[in-house]
C-alpha atoms as one frame of an Amber mdcrd trajectory, in Angstrom:
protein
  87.182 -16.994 -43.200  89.465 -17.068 -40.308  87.900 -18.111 -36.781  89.030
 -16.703 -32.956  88.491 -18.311 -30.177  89.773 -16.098 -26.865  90.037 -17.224
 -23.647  92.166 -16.785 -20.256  90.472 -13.509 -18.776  89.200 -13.050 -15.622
  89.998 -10.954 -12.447  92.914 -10.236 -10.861  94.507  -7.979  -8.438  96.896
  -4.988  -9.364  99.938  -6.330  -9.736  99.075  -9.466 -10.559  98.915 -11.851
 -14.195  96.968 -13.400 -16.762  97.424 -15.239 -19.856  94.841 -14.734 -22.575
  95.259 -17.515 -25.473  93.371 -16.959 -29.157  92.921 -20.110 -31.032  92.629
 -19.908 -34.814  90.626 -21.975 -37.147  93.418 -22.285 -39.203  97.297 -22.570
 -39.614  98.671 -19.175 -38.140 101.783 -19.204 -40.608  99.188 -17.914 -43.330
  97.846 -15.305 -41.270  99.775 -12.184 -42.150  98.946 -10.227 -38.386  97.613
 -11.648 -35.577  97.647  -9.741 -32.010  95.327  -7.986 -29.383  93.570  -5.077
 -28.874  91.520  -4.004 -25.618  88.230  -1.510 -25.221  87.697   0.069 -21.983
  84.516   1.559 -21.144  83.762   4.852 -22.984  87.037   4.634 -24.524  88.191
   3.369 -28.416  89.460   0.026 -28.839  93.101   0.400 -28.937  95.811  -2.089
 -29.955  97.836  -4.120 -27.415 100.388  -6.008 -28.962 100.697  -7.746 -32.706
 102.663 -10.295 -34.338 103.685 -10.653 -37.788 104.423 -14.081 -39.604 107.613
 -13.566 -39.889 108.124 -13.226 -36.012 108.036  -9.261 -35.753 105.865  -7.721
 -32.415 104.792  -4.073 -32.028 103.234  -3.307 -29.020 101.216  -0.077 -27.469
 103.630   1.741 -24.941 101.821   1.327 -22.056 102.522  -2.221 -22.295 106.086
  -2.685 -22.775 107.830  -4.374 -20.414 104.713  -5.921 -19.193 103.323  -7.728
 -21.778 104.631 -10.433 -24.100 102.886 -11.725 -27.369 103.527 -15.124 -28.995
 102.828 -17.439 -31.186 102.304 -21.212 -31.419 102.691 -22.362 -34.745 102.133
 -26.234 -33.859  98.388 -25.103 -31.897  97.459 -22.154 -34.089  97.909 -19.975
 -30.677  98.825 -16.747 -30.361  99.006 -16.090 -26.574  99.337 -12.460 -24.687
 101.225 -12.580 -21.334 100.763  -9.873 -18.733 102.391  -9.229 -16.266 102.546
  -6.395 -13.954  98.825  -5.623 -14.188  96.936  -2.635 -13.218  93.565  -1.633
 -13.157  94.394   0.882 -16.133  94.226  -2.491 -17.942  90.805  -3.581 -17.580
  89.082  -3.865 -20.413  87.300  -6.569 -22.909  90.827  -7.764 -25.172  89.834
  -8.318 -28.407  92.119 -10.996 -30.621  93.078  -9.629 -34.209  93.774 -11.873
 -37.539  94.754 -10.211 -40.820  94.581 -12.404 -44.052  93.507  -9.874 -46.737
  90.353  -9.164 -44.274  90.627  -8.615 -40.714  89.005 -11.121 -38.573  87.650
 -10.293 -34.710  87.264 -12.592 -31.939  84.114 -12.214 -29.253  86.618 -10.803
 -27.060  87.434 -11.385 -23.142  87.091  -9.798 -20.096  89.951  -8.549 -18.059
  89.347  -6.658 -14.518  92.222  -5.152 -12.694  91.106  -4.617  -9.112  93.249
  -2.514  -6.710
């Protein structure tokens, strides 16, 4: 059973950045997918941006150019830089894992005041 810890959100003006970090409880190279996905209130969690093992990213439109996923294979990190923010982006950011079974972290909260 793979284990996520999140952590890096907060609040932050429009415009502005955070780095959320998602520490797994084992070596990432074995873990097929990892990535985020966000939930905004009264909407469906959506994904954010993923990361394969073999270094290939995907990541929601509304995000491009803003955001930047990546791993650390030497920490078992998979950070999500944003840049750019807006209040459009506040949500709870969820971290993803997918070894056969997908594996949820408790998720962090990110507010985008303007």
């Amino acid at each position: 059973q793979v284990q996520l810890v999140e952590s890096g959100g907060g609040l932050v003006q429009a415009g502005g950045s955070l780095r959320l970090s998602c520490t797994a409880s084992e070596h990432i190279f074995s873990i097929n997918v990892m990535g985020w996905y966000r939930q905004a209130p009264g909407k469906q969690r959506e994904l954010v941006a993923v990361t394969t093992s073999i270094g290939r990213t995907n990541y929601t439109d509304s995000v491009k150019g803003r955001f930047t996923i990546s791993r650390d294979k030497a920490s078992n990190t998979v950070y999500l830089q944003m840049n750019s923010l807006s209040p459009e982006d506040t949500a709870v950011y969820y971290c993803y894992a997918e070894k056969i079974y997908a594996y949820w972290g408790q998720g962090t909260q990110v507010t985008v005041s303007s």
